[in-house]
PDB file as gemmi writes it, atoms N, CA and C in Angstrom:
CRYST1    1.000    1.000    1.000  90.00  90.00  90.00 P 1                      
ATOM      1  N   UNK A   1     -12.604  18.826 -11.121  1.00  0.00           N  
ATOM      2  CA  UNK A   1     -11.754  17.812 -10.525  1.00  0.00           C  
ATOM      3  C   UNK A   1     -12.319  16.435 -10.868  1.00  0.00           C  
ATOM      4  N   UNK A   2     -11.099  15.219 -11.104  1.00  0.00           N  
ATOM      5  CA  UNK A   2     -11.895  14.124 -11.729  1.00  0.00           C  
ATOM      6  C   UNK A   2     -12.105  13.395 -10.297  1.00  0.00           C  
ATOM      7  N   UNK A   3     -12.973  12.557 -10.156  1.00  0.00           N  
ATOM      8  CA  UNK A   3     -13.863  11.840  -8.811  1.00  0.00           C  
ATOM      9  C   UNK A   3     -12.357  11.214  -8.299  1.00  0.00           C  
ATOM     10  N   UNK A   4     -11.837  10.709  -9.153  1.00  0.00           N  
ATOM     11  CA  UNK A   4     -10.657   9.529  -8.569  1.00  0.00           C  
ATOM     12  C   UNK A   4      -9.529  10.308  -8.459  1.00  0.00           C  
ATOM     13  N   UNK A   5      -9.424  11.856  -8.482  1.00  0.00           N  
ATOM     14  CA  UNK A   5      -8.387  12.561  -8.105  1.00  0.00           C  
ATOM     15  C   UNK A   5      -8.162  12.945  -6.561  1.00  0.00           C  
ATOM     16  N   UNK A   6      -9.883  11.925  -6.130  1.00  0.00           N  
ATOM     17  CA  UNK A   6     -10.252  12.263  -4.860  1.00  0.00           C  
ATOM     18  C   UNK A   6     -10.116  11.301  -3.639  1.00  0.00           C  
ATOM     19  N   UNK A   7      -9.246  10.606  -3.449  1.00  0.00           N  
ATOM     20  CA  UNK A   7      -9.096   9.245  -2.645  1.00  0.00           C  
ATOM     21  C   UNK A   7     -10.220   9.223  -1.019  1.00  0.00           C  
ATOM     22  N   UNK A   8     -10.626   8.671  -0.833  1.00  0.00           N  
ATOM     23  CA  UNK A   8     -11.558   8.335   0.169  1.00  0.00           C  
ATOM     24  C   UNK A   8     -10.259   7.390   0.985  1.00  0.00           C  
ATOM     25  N   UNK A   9      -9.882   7.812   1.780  1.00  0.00           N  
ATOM     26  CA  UNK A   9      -8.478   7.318   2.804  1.00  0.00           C  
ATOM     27  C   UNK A   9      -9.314   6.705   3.633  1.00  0.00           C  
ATOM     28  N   UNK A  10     -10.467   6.405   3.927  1.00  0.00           N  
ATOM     29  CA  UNK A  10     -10.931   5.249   5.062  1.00  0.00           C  
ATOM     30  C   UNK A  10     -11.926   3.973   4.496  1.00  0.00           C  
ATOM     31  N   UNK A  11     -11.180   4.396   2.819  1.00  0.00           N  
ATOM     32  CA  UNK A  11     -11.522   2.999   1.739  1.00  0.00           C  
ATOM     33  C   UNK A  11     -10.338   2.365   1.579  1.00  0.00           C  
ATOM     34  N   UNK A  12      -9.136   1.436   1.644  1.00  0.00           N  
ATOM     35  CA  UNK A  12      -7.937   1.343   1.152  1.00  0.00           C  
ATOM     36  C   UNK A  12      -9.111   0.186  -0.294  1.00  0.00           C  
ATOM     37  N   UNK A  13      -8.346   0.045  -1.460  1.00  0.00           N  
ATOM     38  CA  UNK A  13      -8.706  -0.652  -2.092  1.00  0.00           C  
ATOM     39  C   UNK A  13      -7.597  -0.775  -2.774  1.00  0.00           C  
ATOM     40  N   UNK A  14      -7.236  -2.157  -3.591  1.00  0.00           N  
ATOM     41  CA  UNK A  14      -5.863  -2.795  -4.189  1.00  0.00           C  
ATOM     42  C   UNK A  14      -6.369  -3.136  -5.735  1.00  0.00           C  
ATOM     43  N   UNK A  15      -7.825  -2.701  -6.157  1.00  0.00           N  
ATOM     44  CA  UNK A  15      -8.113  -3.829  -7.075  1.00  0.00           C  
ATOM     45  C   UNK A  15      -8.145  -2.371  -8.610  1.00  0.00           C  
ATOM     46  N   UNK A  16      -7.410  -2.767  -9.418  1.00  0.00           N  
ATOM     47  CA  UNK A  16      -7.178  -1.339  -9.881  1.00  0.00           C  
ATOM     48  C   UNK A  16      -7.650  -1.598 -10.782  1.00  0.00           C  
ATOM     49  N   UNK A  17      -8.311  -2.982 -11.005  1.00  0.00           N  
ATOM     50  CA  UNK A  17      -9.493  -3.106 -12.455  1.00  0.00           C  
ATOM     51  C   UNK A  17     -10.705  -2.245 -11.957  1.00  0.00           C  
ATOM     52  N   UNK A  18     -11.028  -2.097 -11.092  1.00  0.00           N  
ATOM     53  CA  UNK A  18     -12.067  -1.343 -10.981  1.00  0.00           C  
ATOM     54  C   UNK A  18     -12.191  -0.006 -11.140  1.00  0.00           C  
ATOM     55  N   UNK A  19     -13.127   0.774 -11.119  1.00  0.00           N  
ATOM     56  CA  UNK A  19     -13.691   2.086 -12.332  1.00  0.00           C  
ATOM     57  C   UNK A  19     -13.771   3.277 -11.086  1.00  0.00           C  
ATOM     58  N   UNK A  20     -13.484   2.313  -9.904  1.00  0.00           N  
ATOM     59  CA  UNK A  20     -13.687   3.372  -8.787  1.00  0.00           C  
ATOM     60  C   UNK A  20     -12.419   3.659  -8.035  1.00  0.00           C  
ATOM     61  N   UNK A  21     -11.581   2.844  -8.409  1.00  0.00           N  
ATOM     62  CA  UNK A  21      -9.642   2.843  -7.905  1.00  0.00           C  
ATOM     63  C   UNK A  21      -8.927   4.017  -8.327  1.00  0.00           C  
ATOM     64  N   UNK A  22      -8.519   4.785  -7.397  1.00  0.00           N  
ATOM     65  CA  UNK A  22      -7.542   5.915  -7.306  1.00  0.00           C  
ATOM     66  C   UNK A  22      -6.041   5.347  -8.138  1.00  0.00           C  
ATOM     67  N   UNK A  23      -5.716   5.785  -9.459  1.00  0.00           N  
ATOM     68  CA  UNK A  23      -4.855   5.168  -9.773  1.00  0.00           C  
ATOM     69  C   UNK A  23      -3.778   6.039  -9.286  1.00  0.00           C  
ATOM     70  N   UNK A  24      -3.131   5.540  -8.520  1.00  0.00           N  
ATOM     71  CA  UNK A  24      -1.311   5.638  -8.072  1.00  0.00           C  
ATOM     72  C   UNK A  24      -2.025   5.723  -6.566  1.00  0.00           C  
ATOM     73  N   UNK A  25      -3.001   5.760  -6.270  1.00  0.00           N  
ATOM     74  CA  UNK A  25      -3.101   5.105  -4.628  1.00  0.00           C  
ATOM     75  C   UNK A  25      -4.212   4.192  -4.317  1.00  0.00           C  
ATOM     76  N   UNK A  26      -4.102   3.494  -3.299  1.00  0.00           N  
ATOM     77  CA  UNK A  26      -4.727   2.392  -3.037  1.00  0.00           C  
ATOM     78  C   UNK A  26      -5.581   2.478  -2.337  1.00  0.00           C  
ATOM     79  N   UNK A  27      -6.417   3.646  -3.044  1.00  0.00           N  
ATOM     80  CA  UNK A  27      -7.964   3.839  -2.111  1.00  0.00           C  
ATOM     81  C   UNK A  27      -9.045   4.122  -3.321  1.00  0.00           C  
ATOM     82  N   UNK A  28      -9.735   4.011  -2.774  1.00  0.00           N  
ATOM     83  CA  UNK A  28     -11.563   4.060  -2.978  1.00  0.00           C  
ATOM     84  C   UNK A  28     -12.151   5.478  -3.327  1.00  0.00           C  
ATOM     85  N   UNK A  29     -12.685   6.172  -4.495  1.00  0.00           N  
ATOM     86  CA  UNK A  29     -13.114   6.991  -4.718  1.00  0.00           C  
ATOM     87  C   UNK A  29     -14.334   7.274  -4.277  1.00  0.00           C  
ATOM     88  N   UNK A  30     -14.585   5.953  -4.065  1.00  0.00           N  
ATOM     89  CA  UNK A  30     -16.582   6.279  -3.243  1.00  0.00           C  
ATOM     90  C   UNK A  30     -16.845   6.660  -1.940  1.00  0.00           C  
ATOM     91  N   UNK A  31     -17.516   7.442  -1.664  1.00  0.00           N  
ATOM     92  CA  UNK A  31     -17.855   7.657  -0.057  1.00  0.00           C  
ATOM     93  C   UNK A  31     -17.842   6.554   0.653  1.00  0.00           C  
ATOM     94  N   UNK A  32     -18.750   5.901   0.324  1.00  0.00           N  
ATOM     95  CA  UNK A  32     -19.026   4.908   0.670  1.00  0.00           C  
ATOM     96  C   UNK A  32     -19.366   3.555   0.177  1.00  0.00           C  
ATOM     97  N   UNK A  33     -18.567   1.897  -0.102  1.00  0.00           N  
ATOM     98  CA  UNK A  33     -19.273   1.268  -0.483  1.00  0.00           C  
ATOM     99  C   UNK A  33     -20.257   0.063   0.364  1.00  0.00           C  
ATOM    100  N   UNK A  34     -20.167  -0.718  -0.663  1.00  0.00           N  
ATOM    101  CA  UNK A  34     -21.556  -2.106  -0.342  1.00  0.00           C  
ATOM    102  C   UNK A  34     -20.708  -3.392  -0.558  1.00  0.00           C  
ATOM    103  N   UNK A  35     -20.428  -4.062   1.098  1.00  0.00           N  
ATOM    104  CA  UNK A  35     -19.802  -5.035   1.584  1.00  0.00           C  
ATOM    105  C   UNK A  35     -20.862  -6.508   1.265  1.00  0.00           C  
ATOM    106  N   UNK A  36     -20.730  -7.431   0.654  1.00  0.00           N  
ATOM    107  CA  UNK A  36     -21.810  -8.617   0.126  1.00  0.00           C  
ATOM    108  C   UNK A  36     -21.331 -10.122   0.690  1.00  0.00           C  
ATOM    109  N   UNK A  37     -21.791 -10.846   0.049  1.00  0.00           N  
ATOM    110  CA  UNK A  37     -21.163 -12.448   0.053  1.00  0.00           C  
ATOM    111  C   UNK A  37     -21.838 -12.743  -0.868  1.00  0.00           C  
ATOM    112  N   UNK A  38     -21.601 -13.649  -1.424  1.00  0.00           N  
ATOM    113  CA  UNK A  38     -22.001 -14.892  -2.206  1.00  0.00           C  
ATOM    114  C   UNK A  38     -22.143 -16.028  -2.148  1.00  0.00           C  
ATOM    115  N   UNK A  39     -21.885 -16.654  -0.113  1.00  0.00           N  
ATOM    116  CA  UNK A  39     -21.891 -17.661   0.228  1.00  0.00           C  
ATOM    117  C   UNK A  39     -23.429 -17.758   1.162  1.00  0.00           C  
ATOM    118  N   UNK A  40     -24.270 -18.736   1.489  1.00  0.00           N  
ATOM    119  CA  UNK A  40     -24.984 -18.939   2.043  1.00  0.00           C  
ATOM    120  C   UNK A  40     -24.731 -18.815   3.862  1.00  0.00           C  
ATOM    121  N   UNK A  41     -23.362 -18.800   3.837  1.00  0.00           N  
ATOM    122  CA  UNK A  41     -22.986 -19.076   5.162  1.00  0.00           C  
ATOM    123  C   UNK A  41     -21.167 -18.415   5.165  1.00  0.00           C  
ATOM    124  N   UNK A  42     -21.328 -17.577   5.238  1.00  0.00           N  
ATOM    125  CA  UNK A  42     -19.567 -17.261   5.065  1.00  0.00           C  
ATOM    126  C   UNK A  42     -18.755 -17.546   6.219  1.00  0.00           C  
ATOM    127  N   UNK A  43     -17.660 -17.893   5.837  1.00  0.00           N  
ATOM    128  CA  UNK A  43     -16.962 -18.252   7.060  1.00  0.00           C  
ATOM    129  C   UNK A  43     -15.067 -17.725   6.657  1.00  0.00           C  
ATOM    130  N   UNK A  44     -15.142 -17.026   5.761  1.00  0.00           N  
ATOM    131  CA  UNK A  44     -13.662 -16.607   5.326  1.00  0.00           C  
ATOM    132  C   UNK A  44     -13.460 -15.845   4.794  1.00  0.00           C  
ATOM    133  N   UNK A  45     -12.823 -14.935   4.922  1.00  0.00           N  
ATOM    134  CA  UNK A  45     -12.672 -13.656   3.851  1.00  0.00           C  
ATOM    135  C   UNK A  45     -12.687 -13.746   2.563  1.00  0.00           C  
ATOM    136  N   UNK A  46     -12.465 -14.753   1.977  1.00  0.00           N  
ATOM    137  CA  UNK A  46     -12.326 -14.765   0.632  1.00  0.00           C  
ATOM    138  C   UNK A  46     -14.360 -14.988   0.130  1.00  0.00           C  
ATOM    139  N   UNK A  47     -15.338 -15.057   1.550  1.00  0.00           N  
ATOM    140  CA  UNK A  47     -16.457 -15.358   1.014  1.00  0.00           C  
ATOM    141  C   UNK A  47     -17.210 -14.396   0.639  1.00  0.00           C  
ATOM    142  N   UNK A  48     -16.509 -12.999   0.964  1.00  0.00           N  
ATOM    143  CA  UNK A  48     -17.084 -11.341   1.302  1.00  0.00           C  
ATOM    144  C   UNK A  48     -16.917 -11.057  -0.421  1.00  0.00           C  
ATOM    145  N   UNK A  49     -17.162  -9.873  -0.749  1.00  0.00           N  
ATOM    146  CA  UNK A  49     -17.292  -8.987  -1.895  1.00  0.00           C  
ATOM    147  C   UNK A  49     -17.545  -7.837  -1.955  1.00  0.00           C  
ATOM    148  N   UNK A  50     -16.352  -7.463  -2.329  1.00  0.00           N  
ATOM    149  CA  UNK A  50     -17.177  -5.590  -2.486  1.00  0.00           C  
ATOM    150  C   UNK A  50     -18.363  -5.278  -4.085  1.00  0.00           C  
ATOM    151  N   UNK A  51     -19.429  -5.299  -3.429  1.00  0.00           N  
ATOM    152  CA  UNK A  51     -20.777  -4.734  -4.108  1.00  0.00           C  
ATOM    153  C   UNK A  51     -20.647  -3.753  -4.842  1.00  0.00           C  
ATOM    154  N   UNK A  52     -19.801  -3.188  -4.813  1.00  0.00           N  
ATOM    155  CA  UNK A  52     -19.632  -1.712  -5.356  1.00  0.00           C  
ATOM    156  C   UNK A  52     -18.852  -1.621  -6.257  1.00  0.00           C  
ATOM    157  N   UNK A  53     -17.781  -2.801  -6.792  1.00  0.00           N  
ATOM    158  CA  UNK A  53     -17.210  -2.739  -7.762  1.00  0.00           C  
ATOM    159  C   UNK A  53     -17.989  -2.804  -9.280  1.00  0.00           C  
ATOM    160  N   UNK A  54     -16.871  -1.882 -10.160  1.00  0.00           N  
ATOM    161  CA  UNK A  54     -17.441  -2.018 -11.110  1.00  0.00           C  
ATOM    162  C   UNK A  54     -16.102  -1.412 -12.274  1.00  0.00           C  
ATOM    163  N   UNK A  55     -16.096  -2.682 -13.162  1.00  0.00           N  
ATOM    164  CA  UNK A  55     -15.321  -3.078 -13.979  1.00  0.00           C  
ATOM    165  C   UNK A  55     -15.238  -1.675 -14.848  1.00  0.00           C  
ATOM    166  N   UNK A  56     -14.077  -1.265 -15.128  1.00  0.00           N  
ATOM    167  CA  UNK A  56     -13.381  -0.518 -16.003  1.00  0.00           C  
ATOM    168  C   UNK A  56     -13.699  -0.741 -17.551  1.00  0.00           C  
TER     169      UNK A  56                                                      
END                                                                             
């Protein structure tokens, strides 16, 4: 069975450049990922990052 035939339903994920995206659903093949920032001080969603992506 291929990993991404395997949707992790308490991942939703939208970003389908990534190597870990269930293609034709909008979830997460990983058990589990790694939530980050890149801001010194976050204050908005757009300051978060999923750690765990990884480019196709």
């Amino acid at each position: 069975m291929n990993r991404h035939d395997n949707p992790n339903h308490c991942i939703a994920c939208t970003v389908q450049q990534c190597a870990h995206h269930c293609q034709g659903e909008n979830y997460c093949a990983l058990d589990s990922i790694l939530v980050g920032t890149h801001e010194a001080n976050p204050t908005e969603d757009q300051c978060t990052d999923c750690k765990s992506f990884l480019k196709k």
